[in-house]
C-alpha positions in Angstrom: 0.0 0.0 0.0 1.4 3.6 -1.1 -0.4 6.3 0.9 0.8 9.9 -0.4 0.4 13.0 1.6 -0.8 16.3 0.2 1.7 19.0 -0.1 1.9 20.9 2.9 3.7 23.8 0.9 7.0 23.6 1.4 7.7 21.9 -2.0 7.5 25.7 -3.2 10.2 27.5 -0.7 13.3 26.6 -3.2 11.0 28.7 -5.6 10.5 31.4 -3.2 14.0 31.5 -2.8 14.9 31.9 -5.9 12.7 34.9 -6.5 13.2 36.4 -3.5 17.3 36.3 -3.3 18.7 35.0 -6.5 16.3 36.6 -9.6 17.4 39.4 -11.1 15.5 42.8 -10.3 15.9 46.2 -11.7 12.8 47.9 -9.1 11.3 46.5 -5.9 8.4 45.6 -8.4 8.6 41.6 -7.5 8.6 41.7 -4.4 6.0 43.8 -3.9 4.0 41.4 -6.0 4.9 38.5 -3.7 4.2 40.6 -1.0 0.9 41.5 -2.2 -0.4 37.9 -2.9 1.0 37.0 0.8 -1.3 39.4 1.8 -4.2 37.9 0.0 -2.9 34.6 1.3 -3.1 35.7 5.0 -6.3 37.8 5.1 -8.3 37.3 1.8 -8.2 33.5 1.0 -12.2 34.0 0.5 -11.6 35.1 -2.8 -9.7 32.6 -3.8 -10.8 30.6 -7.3 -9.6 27.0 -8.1 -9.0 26.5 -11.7 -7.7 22.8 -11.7 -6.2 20.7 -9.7 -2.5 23.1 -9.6 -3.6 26.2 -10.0 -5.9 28.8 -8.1 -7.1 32.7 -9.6 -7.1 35.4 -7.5 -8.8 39.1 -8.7 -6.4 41.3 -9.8 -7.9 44.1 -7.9 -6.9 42.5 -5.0 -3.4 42.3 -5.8 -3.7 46.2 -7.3 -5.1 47.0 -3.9 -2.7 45.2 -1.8 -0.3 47.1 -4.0 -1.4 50.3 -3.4 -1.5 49.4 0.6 2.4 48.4 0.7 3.5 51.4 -1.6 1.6 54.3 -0.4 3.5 54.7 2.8 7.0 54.1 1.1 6.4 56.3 -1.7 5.3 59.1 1.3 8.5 58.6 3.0 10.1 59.2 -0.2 11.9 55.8 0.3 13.7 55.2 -3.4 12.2 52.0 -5.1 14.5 52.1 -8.1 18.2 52.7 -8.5 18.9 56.6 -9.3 15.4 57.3 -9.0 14.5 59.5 -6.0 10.7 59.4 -5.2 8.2 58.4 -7.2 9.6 58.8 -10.1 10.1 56.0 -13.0 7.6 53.9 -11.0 4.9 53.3 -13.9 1.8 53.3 -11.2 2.4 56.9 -9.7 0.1 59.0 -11.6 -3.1 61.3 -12.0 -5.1 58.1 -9.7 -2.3 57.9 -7.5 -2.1 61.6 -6.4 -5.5 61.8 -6.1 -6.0 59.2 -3.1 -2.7 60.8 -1.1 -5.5 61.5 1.5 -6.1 58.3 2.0 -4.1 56.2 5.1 -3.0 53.0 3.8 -5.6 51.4 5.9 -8.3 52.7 3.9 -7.2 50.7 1.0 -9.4 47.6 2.2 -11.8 45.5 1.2 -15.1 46.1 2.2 -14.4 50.1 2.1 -16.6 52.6 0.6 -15.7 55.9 -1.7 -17.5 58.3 -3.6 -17.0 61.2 -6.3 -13.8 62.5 -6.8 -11.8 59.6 -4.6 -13.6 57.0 -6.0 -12.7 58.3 -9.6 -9.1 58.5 -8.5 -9.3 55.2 -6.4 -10.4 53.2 -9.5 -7.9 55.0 -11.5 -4.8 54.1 -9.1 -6.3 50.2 -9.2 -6.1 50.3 -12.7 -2.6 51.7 -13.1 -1.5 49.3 -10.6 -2.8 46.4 -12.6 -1.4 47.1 -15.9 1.8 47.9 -13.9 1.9 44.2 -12.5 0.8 42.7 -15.4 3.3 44.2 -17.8 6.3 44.2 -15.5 6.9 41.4 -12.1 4.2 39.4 -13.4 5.6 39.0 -16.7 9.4 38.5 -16.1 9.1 36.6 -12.6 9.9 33.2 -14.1 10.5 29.8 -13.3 14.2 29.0 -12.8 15.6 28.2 -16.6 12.3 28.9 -18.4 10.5 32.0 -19.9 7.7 31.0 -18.0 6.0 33.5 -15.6 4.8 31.7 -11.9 2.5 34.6 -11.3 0.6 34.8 -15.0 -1.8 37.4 -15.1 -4.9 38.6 -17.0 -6.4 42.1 -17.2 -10.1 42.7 -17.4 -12.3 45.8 -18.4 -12.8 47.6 -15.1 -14.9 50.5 -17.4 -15.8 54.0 -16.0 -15.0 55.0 -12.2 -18.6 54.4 -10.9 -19.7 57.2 -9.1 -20.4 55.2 -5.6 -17.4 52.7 -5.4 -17.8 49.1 -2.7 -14.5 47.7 -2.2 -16.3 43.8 -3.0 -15.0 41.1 -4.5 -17.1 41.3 -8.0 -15.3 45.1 -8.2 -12.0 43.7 -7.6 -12.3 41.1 -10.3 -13.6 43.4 -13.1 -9.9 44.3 -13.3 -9.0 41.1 -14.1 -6.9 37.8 -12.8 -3.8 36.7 -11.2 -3.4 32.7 -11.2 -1.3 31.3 -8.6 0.5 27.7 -8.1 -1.3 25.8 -6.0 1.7 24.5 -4.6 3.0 28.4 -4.0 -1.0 29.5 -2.6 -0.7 26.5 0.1 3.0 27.4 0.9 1.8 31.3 1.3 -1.2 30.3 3.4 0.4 28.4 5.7 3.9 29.9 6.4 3.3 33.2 5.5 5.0 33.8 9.0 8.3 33.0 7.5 7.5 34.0 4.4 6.4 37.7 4.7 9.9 38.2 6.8 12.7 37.1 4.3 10.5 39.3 1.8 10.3 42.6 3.7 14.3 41.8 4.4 15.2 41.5 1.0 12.9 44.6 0.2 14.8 46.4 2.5 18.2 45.7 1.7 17.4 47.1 -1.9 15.9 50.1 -0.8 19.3 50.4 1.8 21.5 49.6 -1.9 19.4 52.4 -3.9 20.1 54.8 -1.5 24.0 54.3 -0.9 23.6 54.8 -4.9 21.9 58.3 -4.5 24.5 59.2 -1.4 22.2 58.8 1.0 21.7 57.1 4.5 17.7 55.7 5.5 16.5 56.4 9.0 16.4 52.6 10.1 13.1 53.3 12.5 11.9 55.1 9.0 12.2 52.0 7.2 10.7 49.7 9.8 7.5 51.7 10.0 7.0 52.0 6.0 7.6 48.4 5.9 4.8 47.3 8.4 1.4 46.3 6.8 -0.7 48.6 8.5 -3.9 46.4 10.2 -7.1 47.9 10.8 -7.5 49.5 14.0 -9.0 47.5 17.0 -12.1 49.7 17.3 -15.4 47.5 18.4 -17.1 50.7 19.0 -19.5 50.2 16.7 -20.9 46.6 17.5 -20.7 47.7 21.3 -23.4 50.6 19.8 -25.5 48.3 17.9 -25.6 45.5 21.0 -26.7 48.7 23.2 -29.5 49.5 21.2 -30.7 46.0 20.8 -30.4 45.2 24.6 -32.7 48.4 25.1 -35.1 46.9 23.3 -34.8 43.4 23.6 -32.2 41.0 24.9 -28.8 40.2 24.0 -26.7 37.1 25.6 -23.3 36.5 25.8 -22.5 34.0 22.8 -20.5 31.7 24.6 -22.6 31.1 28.2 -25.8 32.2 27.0 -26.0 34.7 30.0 -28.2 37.7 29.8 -26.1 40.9 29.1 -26.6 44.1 29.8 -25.5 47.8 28.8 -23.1 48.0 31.4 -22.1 44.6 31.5 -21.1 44.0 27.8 -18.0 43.1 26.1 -17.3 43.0 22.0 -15.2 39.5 21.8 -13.0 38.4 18.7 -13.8 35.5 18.1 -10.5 34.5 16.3 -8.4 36.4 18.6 -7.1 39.8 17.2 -3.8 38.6 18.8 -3.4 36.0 16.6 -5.4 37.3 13.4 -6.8 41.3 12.9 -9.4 41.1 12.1 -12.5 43.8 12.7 -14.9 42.3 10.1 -18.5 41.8 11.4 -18.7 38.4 11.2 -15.9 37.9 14.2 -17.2 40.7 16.2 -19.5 38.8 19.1 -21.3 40.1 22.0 -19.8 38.1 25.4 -19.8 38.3 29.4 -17.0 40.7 30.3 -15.7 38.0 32.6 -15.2 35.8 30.1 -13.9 38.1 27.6 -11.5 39.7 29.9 -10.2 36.6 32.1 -11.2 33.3 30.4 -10.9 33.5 26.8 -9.3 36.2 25.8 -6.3 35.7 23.3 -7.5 32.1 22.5 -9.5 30.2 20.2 -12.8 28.7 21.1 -12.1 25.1 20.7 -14.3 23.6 18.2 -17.3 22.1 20.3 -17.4 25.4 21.8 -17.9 27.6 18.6 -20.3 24.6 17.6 -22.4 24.9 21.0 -22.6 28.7 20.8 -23.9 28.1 17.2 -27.5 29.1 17.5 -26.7 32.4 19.5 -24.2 33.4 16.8 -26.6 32.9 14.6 -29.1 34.9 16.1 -26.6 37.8 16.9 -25.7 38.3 13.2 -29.2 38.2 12.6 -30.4 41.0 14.3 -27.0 42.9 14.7 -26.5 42.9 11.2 -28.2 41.1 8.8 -31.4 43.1 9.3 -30.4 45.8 8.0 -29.2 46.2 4.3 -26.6 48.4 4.7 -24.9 46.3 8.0 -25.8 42.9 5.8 -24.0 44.0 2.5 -20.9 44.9 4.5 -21.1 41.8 6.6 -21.2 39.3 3.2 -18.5 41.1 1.6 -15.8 41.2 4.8 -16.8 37.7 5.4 -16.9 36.1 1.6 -13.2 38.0 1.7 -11.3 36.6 4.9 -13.4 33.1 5.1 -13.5 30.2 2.7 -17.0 30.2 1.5 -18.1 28.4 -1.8 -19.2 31.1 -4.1 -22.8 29.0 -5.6 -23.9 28.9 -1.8 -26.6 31.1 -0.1 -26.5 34.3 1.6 -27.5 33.1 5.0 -25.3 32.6 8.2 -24.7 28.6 7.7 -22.0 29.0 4.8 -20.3 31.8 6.9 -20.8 30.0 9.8 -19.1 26.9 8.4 -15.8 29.3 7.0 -15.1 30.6 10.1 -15.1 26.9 11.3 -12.6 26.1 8.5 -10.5 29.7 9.6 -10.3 28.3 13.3 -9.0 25.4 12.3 -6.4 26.4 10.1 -5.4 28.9 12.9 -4.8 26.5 15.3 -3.5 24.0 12.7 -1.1 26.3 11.0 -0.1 29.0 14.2 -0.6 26.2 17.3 -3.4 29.1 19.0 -4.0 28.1 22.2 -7.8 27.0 22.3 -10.3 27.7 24.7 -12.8 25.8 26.8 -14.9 27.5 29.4 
């Protein structure tokens, strides 16, 4: 009997090496574009399309946007990205769309965010730029080792007109097109993107350190470590705490994981995958719980498995009326979670399928990162 085990991605760091230390770069372009699907890897494997059995599509608006998030705060600390270029210049993605969103943080590049006149014109405009920048540039001459090959090929689409009310979803994001991704590479990325995302943000600094000795100049170390750092959302639960106040005053709301009657002044917004192990401010994970519980019991750990399956119907019921009531909370909810959670795309709308995602995203946190789990 010959039992074979699925790749558990390492069969793709010797490629990762390659690119990352030994292929030949004239801009930072390449890594950025590995950066950027890491990022989709860690946060956004939702959107994630098989194609066959080796292969997997992501939207190149993701990619464009993940872009956007890595440069914007390198390009503001006028950290050089190209050899005897100072700035932004030479970079083919810096133009009329980029200079309109400088007002934007990097942490408004996300999914799920909303824009309208003038920034979403010049949002859409910066995605697009970005695209055709990876397209014709890393993702064209990031090859296999000995072949003409390219490991990231890419497809643009027909994103059209700016719209003049933009949603950050995932059907926006694919109108601009597709990335497709080695299985083999897409596992490795999901699962040691730990070790990954290091030796890339290393190597992208050491170029940036070389540019500069180029143009005489010396980069503020501290400088370099805060451009580098991929800014998460903030850890603000002030809005769920708002919505479970008003429902308590006119109803009831329990604690998800003991079922215990909560009230204003005894109420706690849990993550329910951890923000310590995974940012993550989507609605979905934000969860109404007993302040002792939140505070003492759980609080940086996963709810082991029969847990988050006994507290099942009082999710259910919290997502219900907390945000799936209304259409405005219920479009936002869908989107974040059909992002960060692996949910078939031909299944319903209703809490089961996201339900059963954020079953599979425990799991591969505690599979993947060894989270400490919870039991009460």
């Amino acid at each position: 009997m010959v039992l074979r085990l699925p790749d558990d991605g390492t069969g793709a760091l010797p490629l990762l090496r390659h690119v990352i230390l030994n292929d030949a770069k004239s801009a930072t372009y390449k890594l950025a574009l590995l950066r950027a699907v890491a990022r989709a890897a860690d946060g956004a494997q939702g959107m994630a399309r098989p194609i066959d059995d080796t292969t997997i599509a992501l939207p190149l608006g993701l990619i464009a946007l993940n872009w956007l998030r890595l440069y914007k705060p390198l390009i503001d600390a006028d950290l050089p990205q190209m050899p005897r270029n100072r700035g932004p210049v030479g970079l083919g993605f810096i133009k009329d769309g980029w200079h309109g969103i400088a007002e934007l943080s990097a942490s408004d590049l996300r999914v799920g965010a909303q824009f309208s006149g003038m920034r979403a014109a010049a949002l859409h405009a910066a995605l697009r730029d970005a695209a055709v920048t990876i397209a014709r540039m890393p993702a064209t001459y990031m090859t296999f080792p000995g072949s003409q090959a390219p490991v990231l090929p890419t497809r643009t689409g027909r994103a059209g007109i700016a719209p003049s009310r933009l949603f950050v979803d995932a059907g926006y994001l694919w109108d601009f097109g597709e990335l497709r991704v080695p299985l083999h590479l897409w596992r490795a990325m999901v699962r040691h993107d730990a070790w990954i995302e290091p030796a890339l943000v290393a190597e992208w600094v050491r170029l940036m350190e070389g540019y500069a000795r180029g143009q005489g100049r010396d980069l503020d170390p501290a400088l370099v470590a805060r451009s580098m750092r991929w800014h998460e959302p903030s850890r603000d639960v002030a809005f769920a705490r708002k919505t479970a106040a008003l429902l308590i005053s006119d109803s009831a709301v329990f604690c998800v994981w003991t079922g215990r009657k909560l009230t204003e002044r005894r109420l706690d917004i849990d993550h329910c995958l951890p923000w310590a192990a995974w940012p993550c401010e989507d609605l979905w994970n934000l969860l109404p719980s007993d302040p002792t519980v939140n505070r003492h019991s759980k609080r940086d750990r996963l709810p082991a498995a029969e847990v988050l399956d006994s507290s099942m119907d009082r999710i259910f019921d919290w997502w219900e009326r907390a945000w799936l009531h209304q259409r405005n909370t219920a479009e936002r909810f869908h989107v974040e979670a059909r992002a960060s959670l692996p949910i078939c795309e031909d299944t319903a709308d209703g809490p089961a399928p996201i339900f059963a995602g954020l079953q599979a995203r425990r799991f591969a946190l505690w599979a993947d990162q060894q989270v400490p789990e919870w039991r009460p």
